[in-house]
C-alpha positions in Angstrom: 0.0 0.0 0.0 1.1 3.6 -0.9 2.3 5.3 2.2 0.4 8.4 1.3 -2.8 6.3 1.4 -2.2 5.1 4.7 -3.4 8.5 6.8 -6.2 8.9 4.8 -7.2 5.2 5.0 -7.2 5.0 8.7 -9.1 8.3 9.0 -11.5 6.8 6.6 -12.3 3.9 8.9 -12.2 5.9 11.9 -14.9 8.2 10.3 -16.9 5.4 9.3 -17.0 3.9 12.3 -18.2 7.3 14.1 -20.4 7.4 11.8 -21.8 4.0 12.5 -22.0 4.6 16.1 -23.9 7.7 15.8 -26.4 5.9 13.3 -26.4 3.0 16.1 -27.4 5.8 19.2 -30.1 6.5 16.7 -32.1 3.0 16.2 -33.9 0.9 18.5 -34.2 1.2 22.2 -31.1 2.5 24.1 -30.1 2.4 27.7 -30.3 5.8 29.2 -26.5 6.4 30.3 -26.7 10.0 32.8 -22.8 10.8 32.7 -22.4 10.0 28.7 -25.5 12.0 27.9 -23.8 15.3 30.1 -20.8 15.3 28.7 -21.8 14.7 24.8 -24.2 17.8 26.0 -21.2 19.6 27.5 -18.9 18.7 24.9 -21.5 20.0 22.3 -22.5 23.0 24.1 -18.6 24.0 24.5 -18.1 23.5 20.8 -20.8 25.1 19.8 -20.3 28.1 22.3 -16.8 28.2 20.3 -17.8 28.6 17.1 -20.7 31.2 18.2 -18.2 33.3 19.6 -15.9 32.8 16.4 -18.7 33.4 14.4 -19.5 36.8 16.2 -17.4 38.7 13.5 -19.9 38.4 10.9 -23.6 39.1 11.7 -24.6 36.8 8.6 -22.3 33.4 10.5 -23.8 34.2 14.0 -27.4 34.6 12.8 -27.1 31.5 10.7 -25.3 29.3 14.1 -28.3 31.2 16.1 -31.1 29.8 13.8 -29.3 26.6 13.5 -29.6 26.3 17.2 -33.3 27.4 17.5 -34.1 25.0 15.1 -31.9 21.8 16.3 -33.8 22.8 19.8 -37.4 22.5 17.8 -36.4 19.3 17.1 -35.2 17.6 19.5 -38.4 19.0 21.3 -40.1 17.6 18.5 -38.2 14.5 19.1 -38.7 14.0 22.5 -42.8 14.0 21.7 -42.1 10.6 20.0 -39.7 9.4 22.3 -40.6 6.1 24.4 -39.5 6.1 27.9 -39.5 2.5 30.0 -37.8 1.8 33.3 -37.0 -2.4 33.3 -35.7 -4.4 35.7 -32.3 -4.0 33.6 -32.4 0.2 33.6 -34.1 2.6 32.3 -33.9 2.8 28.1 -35.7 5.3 25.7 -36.6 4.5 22.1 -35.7 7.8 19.8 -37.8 8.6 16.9 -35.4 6.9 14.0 -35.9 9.4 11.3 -34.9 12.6 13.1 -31.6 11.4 14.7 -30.6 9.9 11.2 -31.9 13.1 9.3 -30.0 15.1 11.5 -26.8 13.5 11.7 -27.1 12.3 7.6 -27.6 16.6 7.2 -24.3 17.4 8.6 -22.5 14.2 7.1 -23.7 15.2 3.5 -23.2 19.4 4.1 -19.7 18.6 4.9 -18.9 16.1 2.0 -20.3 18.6 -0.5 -18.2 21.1 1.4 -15.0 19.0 0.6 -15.7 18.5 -2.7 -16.8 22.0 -3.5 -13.3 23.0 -1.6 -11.1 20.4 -2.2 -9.3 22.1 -5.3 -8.5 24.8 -2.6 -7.5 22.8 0.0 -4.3 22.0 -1.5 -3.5 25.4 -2.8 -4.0 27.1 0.8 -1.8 24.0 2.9 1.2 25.1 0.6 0.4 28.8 1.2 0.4 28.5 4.8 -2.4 29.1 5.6 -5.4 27.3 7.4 -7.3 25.1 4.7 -10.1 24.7 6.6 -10.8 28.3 6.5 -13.4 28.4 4.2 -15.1 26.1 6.3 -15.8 28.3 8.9 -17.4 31.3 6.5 -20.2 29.1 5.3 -23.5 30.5 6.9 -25.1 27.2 5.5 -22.6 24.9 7.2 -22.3 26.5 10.7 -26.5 26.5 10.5 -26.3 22.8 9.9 -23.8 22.5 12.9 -25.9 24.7 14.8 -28.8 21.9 14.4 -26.6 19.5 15.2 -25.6 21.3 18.7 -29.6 22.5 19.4 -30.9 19.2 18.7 -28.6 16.9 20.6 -28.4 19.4 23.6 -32.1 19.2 24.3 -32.5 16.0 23.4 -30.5 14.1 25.9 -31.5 16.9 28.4 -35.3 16.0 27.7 -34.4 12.3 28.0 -32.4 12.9 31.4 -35.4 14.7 32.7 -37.9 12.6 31.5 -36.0 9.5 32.3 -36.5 10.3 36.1 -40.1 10.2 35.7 -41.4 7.6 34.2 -43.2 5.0 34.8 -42.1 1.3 35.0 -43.9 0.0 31.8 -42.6 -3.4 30.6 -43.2 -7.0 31.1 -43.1 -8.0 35.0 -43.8 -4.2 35.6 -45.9 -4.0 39.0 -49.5 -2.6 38.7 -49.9 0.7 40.0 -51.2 0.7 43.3 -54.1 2.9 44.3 -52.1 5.3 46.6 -49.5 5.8 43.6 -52.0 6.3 41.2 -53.2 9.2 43.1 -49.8 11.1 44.1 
């Protein structure tokens, strides 16, 4: 094998599998996880706090990250509607809506793979130049709007599925009936 081919190969795989992972969080009934939920919120909200503030240069970014935020918010509330919450004997586990997670995550994958085709010709031209190639990244209203959804949607998401974790109900197989003195506190 080439030994230029060799970085981009392994990043290849190791964006692949990311990518499968987040598909994976997105399918089926998952286990809510309290300190894995946080930090991807913190982590997120850091990132995205970043590139708001980096974005503050140029009214038409920081409008664009702003709206992408409202609008990732919407849906994770939007989300959270057609989320299923059960406590088992095994945990508690939530089933997100499939389509949103996946539309949300395949938006971002497919803004930023038109983004390195559209720049790639560039790319090459500004690494030689010193200067930062990923540059034009960073001016794209469309793309930080997209991240913005990302951040929005993911933040209130796993906040709404902390919170609502705590309450509910057990509702599986096994689960004991309600007893009259629950029913009404």
């Amino acid at each position: 094998m080439d030994q230029q081919l060799i970085f981009p190969f392994i990043m290849g795989v190791f964006i692949l599998f990311a990518i499968y992972r987040r598909v994976r969080r997105n399918v089926g009934r998952q286990p809510v996880q309290p300190v894995r939920m946080r930090s991807r919120m913190i982590m997120l909200a850091v990132i995205g706090a970043l590139i708001t503030l980096g974005a503050m240069r140029d009214m038409n970014l920081l409008a664009a990250v702003l709206a992408g935020i409202a609008g990732g918010a919407a849906l994770g509330w939007f989300g959270l509607q057609h989320t299923k919450f059960e406590k088992t004997e095994q945990g508690d586990f939530y089933t997100p809506h499939t389509w949103i997670g996946l539309a949300v995550s395949l938006l971002l994958l497919c803004r930023i793979a038109y983004r390195f085709i559209v720049i790639y010709p560039s790319l090459h031209a500004a690494a030689q130049a010193d200067q930062n190639p990923f540059a034009a990244f960073q001016r794209s209203p469309l793309t930080l709007a997209i991240f913005g959804v990302l951040v929005g949607y993911y933040v209130f998401y796993y906040a709404g599925v902390l919170r609502r974790s705590k309450g509910t109900a057990q509702t599986g197989p096994g689960a004991p009936a309600p007893t009259p003195a629950a029913v009404d506190s």
